[in-house]
C-alpha positions as a Markdown table, in Angstrom:
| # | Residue | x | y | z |
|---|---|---|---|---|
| 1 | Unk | 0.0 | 0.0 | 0.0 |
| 2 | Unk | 2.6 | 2.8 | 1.0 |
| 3 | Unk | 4.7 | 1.7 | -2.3 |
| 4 | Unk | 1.6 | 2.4 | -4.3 |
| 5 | Unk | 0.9 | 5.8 | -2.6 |
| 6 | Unk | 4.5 | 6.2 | -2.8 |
| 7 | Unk | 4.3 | 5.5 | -6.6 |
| 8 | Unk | 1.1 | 7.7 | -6.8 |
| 9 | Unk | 3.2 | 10.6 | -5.5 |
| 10 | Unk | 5.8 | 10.4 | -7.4 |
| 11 | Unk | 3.8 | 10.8 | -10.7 |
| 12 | Unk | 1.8 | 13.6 | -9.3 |
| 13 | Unk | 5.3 | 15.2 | -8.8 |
| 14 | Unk | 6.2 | 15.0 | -12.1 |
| 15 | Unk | 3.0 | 15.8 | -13.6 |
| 16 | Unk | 3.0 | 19.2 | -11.5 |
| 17 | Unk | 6.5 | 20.0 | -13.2 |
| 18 | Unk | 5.5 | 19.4 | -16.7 |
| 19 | Unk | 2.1 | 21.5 | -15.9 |
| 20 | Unk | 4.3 | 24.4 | -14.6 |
| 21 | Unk | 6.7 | 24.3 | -17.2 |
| 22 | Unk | 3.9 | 24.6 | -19.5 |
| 23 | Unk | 3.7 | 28.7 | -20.4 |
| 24 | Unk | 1.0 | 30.4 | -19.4 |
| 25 | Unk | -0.6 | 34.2 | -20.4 |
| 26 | Unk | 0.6 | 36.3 | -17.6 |
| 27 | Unk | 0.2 | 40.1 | -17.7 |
| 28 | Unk | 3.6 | 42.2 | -17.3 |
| 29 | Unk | 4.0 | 45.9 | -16.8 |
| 30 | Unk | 6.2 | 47.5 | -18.9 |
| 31 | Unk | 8.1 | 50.8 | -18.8 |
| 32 | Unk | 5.4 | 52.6 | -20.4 |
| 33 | Unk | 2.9 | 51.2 | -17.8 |
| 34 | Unk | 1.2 | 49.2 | -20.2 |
| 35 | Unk | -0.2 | 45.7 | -19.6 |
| 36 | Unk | 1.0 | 43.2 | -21.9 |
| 37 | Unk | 0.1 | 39.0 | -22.2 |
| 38 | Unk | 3.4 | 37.0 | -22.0 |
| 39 | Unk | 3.8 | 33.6 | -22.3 |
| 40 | Unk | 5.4 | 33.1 | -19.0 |
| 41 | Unk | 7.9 | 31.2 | -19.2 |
| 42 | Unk | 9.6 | 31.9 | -22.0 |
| 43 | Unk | 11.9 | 29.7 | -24.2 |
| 44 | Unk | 12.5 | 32.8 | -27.3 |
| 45 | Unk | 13.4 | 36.3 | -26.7 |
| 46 | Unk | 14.4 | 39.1 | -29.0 |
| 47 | Unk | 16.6 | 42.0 | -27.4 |
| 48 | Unk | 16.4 | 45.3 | -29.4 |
| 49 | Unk | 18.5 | 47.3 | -26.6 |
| 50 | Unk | 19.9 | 48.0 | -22.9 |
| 51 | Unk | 21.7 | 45.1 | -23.2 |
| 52 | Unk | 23.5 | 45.1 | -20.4 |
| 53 | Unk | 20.8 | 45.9 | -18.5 |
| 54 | Unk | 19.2 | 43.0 | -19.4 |
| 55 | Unk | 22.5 | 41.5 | -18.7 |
| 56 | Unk | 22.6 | 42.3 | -15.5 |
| 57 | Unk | 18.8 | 40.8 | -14.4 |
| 58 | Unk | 19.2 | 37.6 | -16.7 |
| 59 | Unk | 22.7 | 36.7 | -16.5 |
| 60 | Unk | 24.8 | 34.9 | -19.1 |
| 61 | Unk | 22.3 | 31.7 | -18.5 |
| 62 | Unk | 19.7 | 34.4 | -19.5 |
| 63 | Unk | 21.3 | 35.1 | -23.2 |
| 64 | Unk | 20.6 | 31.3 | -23.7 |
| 65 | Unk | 17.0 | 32.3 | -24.6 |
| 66 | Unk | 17.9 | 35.2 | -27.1 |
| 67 | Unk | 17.4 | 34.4 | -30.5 |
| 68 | Unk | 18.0 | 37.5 | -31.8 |
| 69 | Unk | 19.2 | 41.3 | -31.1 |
| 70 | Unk | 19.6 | 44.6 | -32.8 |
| 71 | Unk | 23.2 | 44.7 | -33.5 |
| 72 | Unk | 24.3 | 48.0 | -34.5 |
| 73 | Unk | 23.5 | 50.0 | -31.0 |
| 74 | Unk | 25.6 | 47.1 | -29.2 |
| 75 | Unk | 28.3 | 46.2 | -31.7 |
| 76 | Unk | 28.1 | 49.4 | -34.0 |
| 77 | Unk | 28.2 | 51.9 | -31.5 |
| 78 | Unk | 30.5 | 50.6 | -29.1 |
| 79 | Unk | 31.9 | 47.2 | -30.1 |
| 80 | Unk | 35.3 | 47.2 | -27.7 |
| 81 | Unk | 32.3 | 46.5 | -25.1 |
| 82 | Unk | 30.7 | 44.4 | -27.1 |
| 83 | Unk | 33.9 | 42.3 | -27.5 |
| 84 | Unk | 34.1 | 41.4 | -23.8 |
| 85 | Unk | 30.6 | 40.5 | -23.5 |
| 86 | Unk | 30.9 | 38.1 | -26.6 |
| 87 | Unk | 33.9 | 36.4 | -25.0 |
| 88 | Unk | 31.9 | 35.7 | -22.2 |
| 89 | Unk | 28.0 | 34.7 | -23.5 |
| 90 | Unk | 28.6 | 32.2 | -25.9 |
| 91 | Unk | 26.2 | 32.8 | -29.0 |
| 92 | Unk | 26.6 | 36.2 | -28.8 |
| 93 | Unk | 29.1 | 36.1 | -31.9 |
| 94 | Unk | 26.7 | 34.7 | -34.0 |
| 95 | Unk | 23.5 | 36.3 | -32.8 |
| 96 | Unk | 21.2 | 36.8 | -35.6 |
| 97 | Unk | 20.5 | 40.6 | -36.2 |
| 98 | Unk | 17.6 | 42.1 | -37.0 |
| 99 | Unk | 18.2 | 45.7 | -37.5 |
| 100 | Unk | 17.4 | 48.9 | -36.1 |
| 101 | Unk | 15.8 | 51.9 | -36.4 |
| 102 | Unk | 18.1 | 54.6 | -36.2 |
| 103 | Unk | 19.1 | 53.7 | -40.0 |
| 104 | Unk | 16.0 | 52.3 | -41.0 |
| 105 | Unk | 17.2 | 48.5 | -41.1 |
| 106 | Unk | 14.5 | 47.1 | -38.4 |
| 107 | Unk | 12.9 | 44.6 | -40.2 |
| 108 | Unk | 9.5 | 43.1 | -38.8 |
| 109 | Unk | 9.9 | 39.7 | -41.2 |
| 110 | Unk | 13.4 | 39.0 | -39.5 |
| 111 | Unk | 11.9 | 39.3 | -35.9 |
| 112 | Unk | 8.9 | 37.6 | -36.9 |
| 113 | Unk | 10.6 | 34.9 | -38.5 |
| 114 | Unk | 12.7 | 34.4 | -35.5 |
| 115 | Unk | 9.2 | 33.4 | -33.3 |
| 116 | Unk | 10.2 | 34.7 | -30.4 |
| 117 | Unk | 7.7 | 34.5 | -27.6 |
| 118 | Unk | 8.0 | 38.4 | -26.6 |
| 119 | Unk | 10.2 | 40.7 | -27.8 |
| 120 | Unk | 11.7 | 43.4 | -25.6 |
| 121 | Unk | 11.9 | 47.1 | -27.4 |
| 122 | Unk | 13.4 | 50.2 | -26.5 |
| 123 | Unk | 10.7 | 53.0 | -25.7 |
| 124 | Unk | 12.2 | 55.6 | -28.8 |
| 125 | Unk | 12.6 | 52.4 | -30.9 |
| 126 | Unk | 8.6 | 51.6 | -30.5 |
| 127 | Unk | 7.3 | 55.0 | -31.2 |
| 128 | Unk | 9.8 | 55.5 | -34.0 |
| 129 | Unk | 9.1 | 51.8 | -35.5 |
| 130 | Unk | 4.9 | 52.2 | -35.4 |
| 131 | Unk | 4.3 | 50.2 | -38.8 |
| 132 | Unk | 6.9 | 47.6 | -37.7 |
| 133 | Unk | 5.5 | 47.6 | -33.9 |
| 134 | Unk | 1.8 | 46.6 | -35.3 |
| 135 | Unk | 3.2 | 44.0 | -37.9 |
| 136 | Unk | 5.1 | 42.0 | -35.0 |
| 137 | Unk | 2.1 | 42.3 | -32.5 |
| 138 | Unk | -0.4 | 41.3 | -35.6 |
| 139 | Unk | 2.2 | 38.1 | -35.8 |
| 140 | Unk | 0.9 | 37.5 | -31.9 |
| 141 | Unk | 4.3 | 38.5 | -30.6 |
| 142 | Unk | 4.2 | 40.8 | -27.5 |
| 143 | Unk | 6.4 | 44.0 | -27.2 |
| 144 | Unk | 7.7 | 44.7 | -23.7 |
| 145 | Unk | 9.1 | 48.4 | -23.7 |
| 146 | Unk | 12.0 | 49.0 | -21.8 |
| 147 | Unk | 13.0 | 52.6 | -21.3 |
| 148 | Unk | 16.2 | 54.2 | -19.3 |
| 149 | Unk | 16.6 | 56.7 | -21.8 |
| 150 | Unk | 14.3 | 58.6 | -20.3 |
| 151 | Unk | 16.1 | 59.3 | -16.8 |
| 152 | Unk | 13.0 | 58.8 | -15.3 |
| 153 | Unk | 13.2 | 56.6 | -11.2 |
| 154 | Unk | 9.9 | 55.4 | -12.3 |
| 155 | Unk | 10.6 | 53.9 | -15.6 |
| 156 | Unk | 14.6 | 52.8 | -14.2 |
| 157 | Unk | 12.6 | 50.3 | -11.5 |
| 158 | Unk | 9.7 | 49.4 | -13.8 |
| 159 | Unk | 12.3 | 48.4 | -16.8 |
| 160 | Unk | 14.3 | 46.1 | -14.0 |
| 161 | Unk | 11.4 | 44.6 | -13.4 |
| 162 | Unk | 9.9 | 43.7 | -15.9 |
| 163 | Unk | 13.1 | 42.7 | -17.5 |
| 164 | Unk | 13.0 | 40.4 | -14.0 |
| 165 | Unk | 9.3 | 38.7 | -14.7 |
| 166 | Unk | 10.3 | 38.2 | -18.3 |
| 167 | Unk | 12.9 | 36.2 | -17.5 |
| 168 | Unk | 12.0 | 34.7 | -14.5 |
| 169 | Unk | 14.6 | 36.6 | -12.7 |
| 170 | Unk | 12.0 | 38.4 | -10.6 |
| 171 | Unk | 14.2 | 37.9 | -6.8 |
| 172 | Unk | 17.4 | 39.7 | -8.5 |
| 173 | Unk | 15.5 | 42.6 | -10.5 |
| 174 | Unk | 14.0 | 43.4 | -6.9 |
| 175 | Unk | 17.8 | 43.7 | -5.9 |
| 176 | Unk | 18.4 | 45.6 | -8.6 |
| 177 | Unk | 15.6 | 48.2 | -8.9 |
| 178 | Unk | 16.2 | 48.1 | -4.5 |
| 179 | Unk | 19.8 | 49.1 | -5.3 |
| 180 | Unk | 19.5 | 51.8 | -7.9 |
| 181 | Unk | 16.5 | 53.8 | -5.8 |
| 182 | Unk | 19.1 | 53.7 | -2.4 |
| 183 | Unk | 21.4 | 55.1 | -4.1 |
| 184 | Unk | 19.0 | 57.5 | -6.1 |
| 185 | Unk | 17.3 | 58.3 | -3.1 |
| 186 | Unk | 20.6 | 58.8 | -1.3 |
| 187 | Unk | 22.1 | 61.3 | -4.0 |
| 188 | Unk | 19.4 | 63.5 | -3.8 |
| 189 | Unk | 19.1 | 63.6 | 0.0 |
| 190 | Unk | 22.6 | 64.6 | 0.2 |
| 191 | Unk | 21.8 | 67.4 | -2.4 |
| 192 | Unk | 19.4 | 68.5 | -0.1 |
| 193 | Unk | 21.2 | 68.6 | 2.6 |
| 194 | Unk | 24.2 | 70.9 | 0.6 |
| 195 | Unk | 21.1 | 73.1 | -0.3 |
| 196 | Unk | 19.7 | 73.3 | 2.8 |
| 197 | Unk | 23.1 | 74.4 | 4.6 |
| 198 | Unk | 23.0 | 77.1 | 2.0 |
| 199 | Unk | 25.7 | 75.8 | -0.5 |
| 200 | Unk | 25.2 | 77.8 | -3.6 |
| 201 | Unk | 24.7 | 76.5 | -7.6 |
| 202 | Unk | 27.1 | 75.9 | -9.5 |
| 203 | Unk | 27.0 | 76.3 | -13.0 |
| 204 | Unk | 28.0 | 72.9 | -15.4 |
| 205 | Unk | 28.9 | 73.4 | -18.9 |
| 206 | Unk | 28.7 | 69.8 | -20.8 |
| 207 | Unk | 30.1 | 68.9 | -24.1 |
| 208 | Unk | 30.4 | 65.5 | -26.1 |
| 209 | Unk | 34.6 | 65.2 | -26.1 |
| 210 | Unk | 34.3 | 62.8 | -29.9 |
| 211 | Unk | 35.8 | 65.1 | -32.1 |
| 212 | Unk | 38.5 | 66.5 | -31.0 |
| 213 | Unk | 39.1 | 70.4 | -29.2 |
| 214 | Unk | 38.8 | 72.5 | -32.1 |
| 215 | Unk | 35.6 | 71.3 | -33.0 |
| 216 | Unk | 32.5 | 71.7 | -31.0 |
| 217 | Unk | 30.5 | 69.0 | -29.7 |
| 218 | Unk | 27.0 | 68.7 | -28.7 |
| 219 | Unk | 25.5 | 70.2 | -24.7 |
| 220 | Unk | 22.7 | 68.9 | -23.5 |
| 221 | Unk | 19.5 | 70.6 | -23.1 |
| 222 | Unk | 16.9 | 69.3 | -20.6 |
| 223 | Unk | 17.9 | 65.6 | -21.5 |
| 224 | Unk | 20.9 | 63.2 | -20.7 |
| 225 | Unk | 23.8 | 65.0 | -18.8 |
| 226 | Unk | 22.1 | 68.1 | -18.9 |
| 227 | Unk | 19.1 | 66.3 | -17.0 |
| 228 | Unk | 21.4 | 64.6 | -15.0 |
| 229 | Unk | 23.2 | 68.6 | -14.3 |
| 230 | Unk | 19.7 | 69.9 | -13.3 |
| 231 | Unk | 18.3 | 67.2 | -11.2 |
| 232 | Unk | 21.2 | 68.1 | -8.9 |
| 233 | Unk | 20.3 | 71.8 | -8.7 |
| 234 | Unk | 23.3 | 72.8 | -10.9 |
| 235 | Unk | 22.5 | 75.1 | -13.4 |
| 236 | Unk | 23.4 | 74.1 | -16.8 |
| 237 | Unk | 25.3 | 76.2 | -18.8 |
| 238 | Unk | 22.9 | 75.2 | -22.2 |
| 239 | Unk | 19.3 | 75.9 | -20.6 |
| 240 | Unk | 17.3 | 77.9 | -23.1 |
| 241 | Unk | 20.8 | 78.4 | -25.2 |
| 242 | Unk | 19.9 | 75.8 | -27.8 |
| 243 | Unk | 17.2 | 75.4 | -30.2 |
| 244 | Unk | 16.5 | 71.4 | -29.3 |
| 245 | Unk | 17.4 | 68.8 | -26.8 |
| 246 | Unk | 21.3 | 68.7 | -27.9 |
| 247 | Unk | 23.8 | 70.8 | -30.2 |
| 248 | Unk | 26.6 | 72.7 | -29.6 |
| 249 | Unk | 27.1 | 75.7 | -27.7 |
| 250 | Unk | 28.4 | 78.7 | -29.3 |
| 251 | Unk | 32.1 | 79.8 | -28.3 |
| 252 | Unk | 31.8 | 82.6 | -27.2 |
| 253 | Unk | 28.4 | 82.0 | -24.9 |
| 254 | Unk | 30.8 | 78.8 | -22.8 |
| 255 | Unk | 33.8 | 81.7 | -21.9 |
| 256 | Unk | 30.9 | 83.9 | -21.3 |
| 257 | Unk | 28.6 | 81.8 | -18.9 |
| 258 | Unk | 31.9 | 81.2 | -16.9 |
| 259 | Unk | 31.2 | 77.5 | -15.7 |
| 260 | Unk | 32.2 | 76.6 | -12.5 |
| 261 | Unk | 33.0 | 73.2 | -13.7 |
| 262 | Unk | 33.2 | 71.5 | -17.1 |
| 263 | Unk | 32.2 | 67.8 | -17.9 |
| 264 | Unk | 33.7 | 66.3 | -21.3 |
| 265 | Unk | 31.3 | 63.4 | -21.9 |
| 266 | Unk | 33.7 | 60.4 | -23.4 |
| 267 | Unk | 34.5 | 57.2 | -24.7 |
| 268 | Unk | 36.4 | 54.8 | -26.4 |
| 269 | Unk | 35.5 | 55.3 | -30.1 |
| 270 | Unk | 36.7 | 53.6 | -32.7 |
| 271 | Unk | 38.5 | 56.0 | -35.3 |
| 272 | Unk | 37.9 | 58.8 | -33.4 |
| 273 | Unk | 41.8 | 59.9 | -32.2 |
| 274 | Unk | 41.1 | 63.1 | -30.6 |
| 275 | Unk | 38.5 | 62.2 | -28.9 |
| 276 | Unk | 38.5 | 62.2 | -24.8 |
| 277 | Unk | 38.8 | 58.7 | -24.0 |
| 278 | Unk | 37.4 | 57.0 | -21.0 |
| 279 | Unk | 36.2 | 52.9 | -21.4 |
| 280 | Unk | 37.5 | 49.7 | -19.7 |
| 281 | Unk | 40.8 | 49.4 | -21.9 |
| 282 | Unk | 42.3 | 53.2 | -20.7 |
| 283 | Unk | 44.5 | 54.4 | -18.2 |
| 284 | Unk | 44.0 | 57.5 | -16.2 |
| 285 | Unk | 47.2 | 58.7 | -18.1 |
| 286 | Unk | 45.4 | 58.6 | -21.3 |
| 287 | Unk | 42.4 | 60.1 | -20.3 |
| 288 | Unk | 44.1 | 63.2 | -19.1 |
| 289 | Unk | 46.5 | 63.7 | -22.0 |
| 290 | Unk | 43.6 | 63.3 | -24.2 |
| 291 | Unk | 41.4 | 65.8 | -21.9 |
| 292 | Unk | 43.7 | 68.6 | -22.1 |
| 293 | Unk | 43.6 | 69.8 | -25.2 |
| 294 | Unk | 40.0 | 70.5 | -24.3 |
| 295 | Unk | 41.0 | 72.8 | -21.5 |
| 296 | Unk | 43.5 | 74.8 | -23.3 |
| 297 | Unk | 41.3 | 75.9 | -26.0 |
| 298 | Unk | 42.0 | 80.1 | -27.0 |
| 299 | Unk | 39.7 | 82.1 | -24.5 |
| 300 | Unk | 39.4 | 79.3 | -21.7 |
| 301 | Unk | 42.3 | 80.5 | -19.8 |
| 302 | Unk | 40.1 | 82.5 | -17.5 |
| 303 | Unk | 37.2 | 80.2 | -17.0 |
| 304 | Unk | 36.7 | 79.7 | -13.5 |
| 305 | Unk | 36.0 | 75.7 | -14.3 |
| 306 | Unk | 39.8 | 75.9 | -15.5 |
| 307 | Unk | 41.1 | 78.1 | -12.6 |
| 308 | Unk | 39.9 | 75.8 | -10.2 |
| 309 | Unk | 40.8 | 72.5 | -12.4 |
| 310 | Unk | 37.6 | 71.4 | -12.6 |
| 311 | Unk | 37.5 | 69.5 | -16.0 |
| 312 | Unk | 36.6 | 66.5 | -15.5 |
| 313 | Unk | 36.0 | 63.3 | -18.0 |
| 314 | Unk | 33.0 | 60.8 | -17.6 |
| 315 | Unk | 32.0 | 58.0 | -20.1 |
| 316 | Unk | 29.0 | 59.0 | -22.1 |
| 317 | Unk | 27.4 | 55.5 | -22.0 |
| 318 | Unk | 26.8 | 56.1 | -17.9 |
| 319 | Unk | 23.8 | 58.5 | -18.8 |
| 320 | Unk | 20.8 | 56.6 | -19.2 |
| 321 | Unk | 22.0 | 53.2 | -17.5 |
| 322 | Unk | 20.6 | 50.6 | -14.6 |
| 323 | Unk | 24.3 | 51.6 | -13.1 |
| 324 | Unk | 23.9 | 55.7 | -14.0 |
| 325 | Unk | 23.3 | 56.4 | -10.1 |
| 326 | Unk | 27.4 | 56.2 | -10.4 |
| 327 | Unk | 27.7 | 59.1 | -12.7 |
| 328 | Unk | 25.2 | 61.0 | -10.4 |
| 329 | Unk | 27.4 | 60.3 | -7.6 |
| 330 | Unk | 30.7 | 61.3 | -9.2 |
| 331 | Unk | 29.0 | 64.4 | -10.6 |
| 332 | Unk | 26.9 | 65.1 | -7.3 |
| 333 | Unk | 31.0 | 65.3 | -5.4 |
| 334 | Unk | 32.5 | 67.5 | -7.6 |
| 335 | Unk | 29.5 | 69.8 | -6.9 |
| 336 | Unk | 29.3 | 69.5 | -3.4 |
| 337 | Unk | 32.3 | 67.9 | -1.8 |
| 338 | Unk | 31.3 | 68.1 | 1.5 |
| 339 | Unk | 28.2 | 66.1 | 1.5 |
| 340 | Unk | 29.0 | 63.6 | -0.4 |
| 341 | Unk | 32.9 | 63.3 | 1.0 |
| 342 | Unk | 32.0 | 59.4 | 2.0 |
| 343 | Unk | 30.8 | 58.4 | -1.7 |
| 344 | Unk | 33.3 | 56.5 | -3.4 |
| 345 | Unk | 31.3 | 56.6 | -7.2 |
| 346 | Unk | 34.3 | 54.4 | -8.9 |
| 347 | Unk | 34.2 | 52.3 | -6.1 |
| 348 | Unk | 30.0 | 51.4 | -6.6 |
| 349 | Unk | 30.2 | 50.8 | -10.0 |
| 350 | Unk | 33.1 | 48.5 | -9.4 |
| 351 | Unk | 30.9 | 47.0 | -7.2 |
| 352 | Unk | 28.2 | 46.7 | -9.8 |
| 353 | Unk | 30.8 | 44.9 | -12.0 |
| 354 | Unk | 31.3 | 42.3 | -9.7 |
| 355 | Unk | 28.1 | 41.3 | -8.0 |
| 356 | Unk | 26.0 | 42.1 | -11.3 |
| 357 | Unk | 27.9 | 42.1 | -14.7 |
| 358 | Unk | 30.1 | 38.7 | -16.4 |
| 359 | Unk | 33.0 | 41.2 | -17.3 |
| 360 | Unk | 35.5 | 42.4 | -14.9 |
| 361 | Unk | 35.7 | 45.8 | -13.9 |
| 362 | Unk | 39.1 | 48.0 | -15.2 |
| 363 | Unk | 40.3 | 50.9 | -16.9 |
| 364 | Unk | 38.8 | 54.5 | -16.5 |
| 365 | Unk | 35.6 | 55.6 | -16.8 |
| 366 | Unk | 35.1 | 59.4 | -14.9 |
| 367 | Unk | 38.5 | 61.7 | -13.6 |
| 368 | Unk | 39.6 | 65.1 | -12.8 |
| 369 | Unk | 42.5 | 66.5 | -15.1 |
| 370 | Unk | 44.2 | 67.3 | -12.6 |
| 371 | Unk | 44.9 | 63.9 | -10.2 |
């Protein structure tokens, strides 16, 4: 009798598995705070972008499922990063692509032909891909928009998780999303506190450092560092002195508004020699040498940023980023020193690297020209 019931159990057991493993419609909230139907769990996904964000939530096991990506933003745009990830998730190298739609290449007949079971889009991607977004979702594929472009707590935590219920990584999205409003929260406490003890604004001037320091690169108006500027009451230098979100700032108008510090925005672009380079391959030395042609430009001489050898370098791929609280942090010191003397921002995304990312943290991602 007990070996029967014992029997009985034992194929209960493994009928409950097999019925669990089974997807089932389950409604996710995406970025946008729209309800979508996912097959929960899923065996197929397409990544369009925020790849290491998605990283990050699924883990290396997590690229197993993707069966396709939009290659360009990842590979294009910054493929020295792209090389360590692809030496460390195994069918990366070969991941089908299925365009994107900054150059028009997004094609709705690759993605659909890939059958993934949900297919995870940026939120500027969607809206700029309408005709595409209604093909795939006529196909019965759901779209799950993922947005930290917009710099926006709520859609940073709502991304992570639904990244997390996607791939059944729900426990470590929690940790994520837990992590990044601390140290949100945190950074603008302390901002309050510098305001509150009657510290006054300072006044950032940002540029894109790509080019080289006789030509001028793009501010940032209202949007990426110049968001980042104003959501830690700094005023920035480009408010109301462009005519859209980002170009460059006249000459004359940066010696004039006499920034109390200057942030070069940076990278490690490919073909781009006079550009300020930051990324996981440089050295501080490099960084500087390449930064101070910047700060010797005709006319900077008397700018108080310069005086006081506030120039400073930061990676331009920190802006809109699960791991951007770092670049608030290292932004939020050189503003208020005081307040935030105990924040070591190098130091947390470090950290990052090695509780949350396959790749090993190294190299030089935000500085001072002057050590």
């Amino acid at each position: 009798m007990h070996k029967l019931v014992s029997i009985a159990l034992g194929a209960f057991s493994i009928l409950a598995s097999a019925v669990s493993a089974i997807a089932a419609p389950t409604e996710v909230t995406d970025a946008l705070g729209r309800k979508v139907s996912v097959d929960l769990p899923v065996k197929r996904v397409a990544v369009n972008f925020n790849f290491e964000e998605f990283t990050a939530v699924a883990g290396v096991e997590g690229w197993q499922k993707v069966v396709g990506i939009s290659r360009a933003p990842w590979e294009g745009w910054r493929p020295l990063i792209f090389d360590r990830y692809k030496a460390v998730i195994p069918n990366l190298a070969a991941m089908p692509d299925f365009g994107f739609t900054e150059d028009n290449s997004l094609s709705a007949e690759k993605i659909i032909g890939l059958k993934p079971d949900v297919l995870l889009m940026s939120d500027w991607g969607y809206k700029a891909a309408q005709t595409q977004m209604q093909q795939i979702e006529g196909a019965g594929i759901p779209i799950v928009v993922i947005d930290y472009n917009a710099q926006q707590l709520g859609r940073h935590l709502a991304s992570t998780r639904a990244l997390g219920e996607v791939m059944g990584r729900e426990a470590r999205a929690e940790e994520l999303a837990t992590l990044y409003k601390s140290q949100y929260d945190d950074t603008l406490a302390r901002v309050a506190k510098a305001k509150a003890a009657g510290v006054p604004a300072k006044t950032v001037y940002v540029e894109l450092g790509r080019d080289g320091a006789d030509t001028i690169g793009n501010s940032y108006n209202g949007t990426m560092w110049g968001a980042i500027v104003t959501t830690l009451g700094a005023n920035n230098l480009a408010t109301g002195k462009l005519p859209g979100p980002w170009g460059p700032l006249n000459a004359e108008a940066v010696i004039a508004g006499n920034p109390d510090l200057v942030l070069f925005a940076s990278s490690s672009w490919v073909s781009k020699t006079k550009a300020v380079r930051t990324g996981y391959e440089i050295k501080p030395e490099e960084t500087r040498a390449s930064l101070r042609p910047y700060a010797e430009r005709p006319g900077w001489g008397d700018i108080k940023a310069v005086k006081a050898g506030e120039i400073n370098a930061i990676e331009h791929g920190l802006a809109r980023t699960l791991y951007d609280f770092t670049a608030m942090q290292y932004l939020a010191k050189r503003l208020y020193p005081e307040q935030f003397a105990d924040v070591d921002p190098v130091a947390n995304f470090r950290a990052y690297h090695e509780k949350y990312l396959p790749i090993a943290y190294s190299g030089t991602w935000m500085l001072t020209l002057k050590p």
